[in-house]
C-alpha positions as CSV (number, residue, x, y, z in Angstrom):
1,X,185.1,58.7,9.3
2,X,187.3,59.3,6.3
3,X,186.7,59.7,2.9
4,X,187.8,56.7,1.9
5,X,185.7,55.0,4.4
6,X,182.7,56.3,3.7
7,X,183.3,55.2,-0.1
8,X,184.2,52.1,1.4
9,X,180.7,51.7,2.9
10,X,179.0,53.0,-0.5
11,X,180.7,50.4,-2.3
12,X,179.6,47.9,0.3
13,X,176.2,49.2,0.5
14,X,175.8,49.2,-3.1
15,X,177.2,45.3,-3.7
16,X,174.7,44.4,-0.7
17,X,171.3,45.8,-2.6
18,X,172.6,44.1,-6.1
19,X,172.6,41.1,-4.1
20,X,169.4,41.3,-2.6
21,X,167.7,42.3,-6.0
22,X,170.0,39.1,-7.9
23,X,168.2,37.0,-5.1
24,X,164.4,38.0,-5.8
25,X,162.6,35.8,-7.9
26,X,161.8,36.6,-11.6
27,X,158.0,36.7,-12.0
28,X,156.4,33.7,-13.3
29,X,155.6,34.2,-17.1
30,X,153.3,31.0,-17.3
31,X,150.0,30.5,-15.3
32,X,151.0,29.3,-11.5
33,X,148.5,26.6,-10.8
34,X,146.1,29.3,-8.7
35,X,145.5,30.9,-11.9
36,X,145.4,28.1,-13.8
37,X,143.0,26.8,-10.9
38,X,140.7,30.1,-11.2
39,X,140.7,30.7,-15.1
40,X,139.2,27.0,-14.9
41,X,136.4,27.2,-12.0
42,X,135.5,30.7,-13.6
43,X,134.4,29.3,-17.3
44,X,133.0,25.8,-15.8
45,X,130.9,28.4,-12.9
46,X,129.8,31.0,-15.8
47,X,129.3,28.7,-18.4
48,X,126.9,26.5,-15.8
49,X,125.4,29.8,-14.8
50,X,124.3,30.7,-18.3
51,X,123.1,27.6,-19.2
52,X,120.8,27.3,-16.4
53,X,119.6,30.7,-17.2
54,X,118.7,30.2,-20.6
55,X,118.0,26.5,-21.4
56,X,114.2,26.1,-20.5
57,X,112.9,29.1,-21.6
58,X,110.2,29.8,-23.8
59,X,110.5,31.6,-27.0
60,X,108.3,34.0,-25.5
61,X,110.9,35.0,-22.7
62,X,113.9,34.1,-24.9
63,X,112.5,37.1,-27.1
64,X,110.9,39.8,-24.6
65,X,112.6,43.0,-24.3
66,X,111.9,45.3,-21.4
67,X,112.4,48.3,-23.5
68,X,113.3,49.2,-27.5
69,X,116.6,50.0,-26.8
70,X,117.4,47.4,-24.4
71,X,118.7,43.3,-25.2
72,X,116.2,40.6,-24.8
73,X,118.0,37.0,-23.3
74,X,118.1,36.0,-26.4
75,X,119.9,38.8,-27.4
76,X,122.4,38.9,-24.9
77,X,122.7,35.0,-25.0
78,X,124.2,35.9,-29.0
79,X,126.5,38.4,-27.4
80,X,127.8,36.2,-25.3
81,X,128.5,33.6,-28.1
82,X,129.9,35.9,-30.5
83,X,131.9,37.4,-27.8
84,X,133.6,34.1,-26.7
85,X,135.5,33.0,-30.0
86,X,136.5,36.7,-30.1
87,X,138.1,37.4,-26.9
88,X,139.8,33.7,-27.3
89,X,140.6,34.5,-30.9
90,X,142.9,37.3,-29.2
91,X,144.7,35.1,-27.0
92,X,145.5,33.0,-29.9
93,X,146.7,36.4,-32.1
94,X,148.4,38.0,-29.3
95,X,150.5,34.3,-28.5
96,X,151.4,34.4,-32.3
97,X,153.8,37.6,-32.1
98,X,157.3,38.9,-30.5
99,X,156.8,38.9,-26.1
100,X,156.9,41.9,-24.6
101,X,160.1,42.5,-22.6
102,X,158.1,44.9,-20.2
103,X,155.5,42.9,-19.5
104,X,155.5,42.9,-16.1
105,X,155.7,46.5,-15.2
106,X,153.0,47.1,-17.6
107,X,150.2,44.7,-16.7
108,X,150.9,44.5,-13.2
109,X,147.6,44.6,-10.9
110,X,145.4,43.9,-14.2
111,X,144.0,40.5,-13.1
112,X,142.6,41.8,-10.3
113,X,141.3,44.8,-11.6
114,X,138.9,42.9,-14.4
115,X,138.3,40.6,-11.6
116,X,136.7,43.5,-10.1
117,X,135.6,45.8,-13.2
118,X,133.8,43.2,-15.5
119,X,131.2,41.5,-13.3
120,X,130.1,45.2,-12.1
121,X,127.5,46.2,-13.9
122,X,127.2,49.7,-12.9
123,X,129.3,50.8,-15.4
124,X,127.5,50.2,-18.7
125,X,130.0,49.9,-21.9
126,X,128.5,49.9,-26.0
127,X,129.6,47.1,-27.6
128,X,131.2,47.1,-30.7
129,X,129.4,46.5,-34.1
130,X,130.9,43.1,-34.3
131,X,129.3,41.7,-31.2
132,X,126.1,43.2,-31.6
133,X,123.4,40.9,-31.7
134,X,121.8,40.7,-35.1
135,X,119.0,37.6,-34.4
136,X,120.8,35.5,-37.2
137,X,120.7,32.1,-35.0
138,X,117.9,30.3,-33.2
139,X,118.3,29.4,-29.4
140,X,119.3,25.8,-30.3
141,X,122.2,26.9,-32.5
142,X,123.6,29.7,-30.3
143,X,123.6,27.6,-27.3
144,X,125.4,24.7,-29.7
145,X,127.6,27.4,-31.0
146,X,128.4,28.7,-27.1
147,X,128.9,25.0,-25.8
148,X,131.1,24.3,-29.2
149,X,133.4,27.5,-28.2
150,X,133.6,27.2,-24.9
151,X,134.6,23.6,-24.8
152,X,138.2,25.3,-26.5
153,X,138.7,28.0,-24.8
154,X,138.6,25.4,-21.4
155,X,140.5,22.9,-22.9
156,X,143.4,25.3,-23.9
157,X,143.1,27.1,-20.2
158,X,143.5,23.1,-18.6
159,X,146.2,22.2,-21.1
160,X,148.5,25.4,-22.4
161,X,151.9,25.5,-20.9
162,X,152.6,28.9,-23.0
163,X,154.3,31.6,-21.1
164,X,150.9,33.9,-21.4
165,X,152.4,37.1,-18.9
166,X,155.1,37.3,-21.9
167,X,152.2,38.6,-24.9
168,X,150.7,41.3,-24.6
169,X,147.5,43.2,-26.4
170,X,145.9,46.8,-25.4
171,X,142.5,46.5,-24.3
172,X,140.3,50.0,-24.9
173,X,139.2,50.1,-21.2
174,X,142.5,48.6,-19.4
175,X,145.3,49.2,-21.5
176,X,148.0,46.6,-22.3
177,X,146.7,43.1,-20.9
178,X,148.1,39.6,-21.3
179,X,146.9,36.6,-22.6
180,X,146.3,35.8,-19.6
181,X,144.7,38.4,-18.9
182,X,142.5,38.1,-21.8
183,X,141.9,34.7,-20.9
184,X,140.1,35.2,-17.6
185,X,138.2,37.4,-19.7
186,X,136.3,35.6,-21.2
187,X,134.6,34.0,-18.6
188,X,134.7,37.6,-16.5
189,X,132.5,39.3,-19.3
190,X,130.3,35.9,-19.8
191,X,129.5,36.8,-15.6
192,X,128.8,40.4,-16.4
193,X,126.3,39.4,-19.2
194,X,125.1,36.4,-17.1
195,X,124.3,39.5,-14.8
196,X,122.6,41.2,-17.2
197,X,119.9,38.1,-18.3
198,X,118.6,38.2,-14.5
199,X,118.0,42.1,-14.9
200,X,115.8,41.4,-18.3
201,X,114.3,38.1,-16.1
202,X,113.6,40.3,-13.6
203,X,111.7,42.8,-15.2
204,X,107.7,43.2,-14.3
205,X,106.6,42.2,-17.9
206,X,108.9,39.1,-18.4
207,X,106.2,36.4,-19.0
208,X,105.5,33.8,-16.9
């Protein structure tokens, strides 16, 4: 082969890949249905799933703590409150700046890894000072607070048509998410904690 048909056959070579890459789809920057689907059936499931746990119980197993340095239900139950408006209140932040033009190389995998990380609860995690339970609200009004915040978060996961993939936030634990990302987070963490109430439920002294 000569010279100048093997450059031939770079040149060809080379025109053949930019073709194939021109031909691949460009990821999806909004929700696809599925997601849509899934961020939907997780805060309806976890939001079902705490109120079952909490709703009839007494103010003597609302407040019972299996140990000093550990959350009673009613505790966690204000965690989980405080931490919904947060986590949605950085969707809302992140959608209100410039997208990322790397987004997809830099969150890729990430929905699936807090799909897998969050709800295990063998890796304990402090929570900041913020979300910290402080016993400032009765049962009544964090579960009115809970319903109250939740009912925005779902209606803006059912209705956005934002291009979420595009904005994107860093996350101490997973590095750079996006909002949608932190979306599914919210109901992710509300399963880990959910988690947590049937540890304190399960404990010998919980009263009966």
């Amino acid at each position: 082969m000569t010279n100048q048909e093997v450059g031939m056959k770079g040149i060809i070579t080379a025109l053949l890949v930019c073709l194939f890459c021109s031909a691949l789809p460009a990821a999806e920057p909004s929700m696809t249905p599925e997601e849509r689907a899934k961020a939907i059936k997780l805060m309806r499931d976890s939001q079902k799933e705490f109120l079952e746990a909490v709703e009839k119980l007494s103010e003597a197993q609302w407040a019972y703590k299996p140990a000093p340095e550990r959350w009673s239900v009613g505790e966690v139950a204000e965690h989980i409150m405080l931490s919904e408006s947060l986590l949605f209140g950085i969707v809302e932040k992140v959608l209100a700046v410039k997208p990322d033009p790397d987004w997809e190389a830099k969150t890729a995998g990430k929905a699936e890894r807090l799909e897998r990380a969050l709800p295990n609860r063998e890796r304990k995690a402090q929570a900041p000072e913020v979300l910290k339970p402080q016993g400032k609200w009765t049962k009544a009004e964090i579960l009115s607070r809970f319903k109250e915040a939740r009912a925005k978060t779902l209606k803006f996961a059912e209705e956005t048509s934002a291009p979420l993939k595009q904005y994107t936030q860093e996350n101490p634990f997973f590095g750079t998410l996006n909002a949608y990302h932190w979306l599914i987070y919210v109901p992710l963490h509300n399963i880990r904690h959910n988690q947590q109430m049937v540890e304190v439920k399960a404990d010998a002294g919980f009263p009966k």
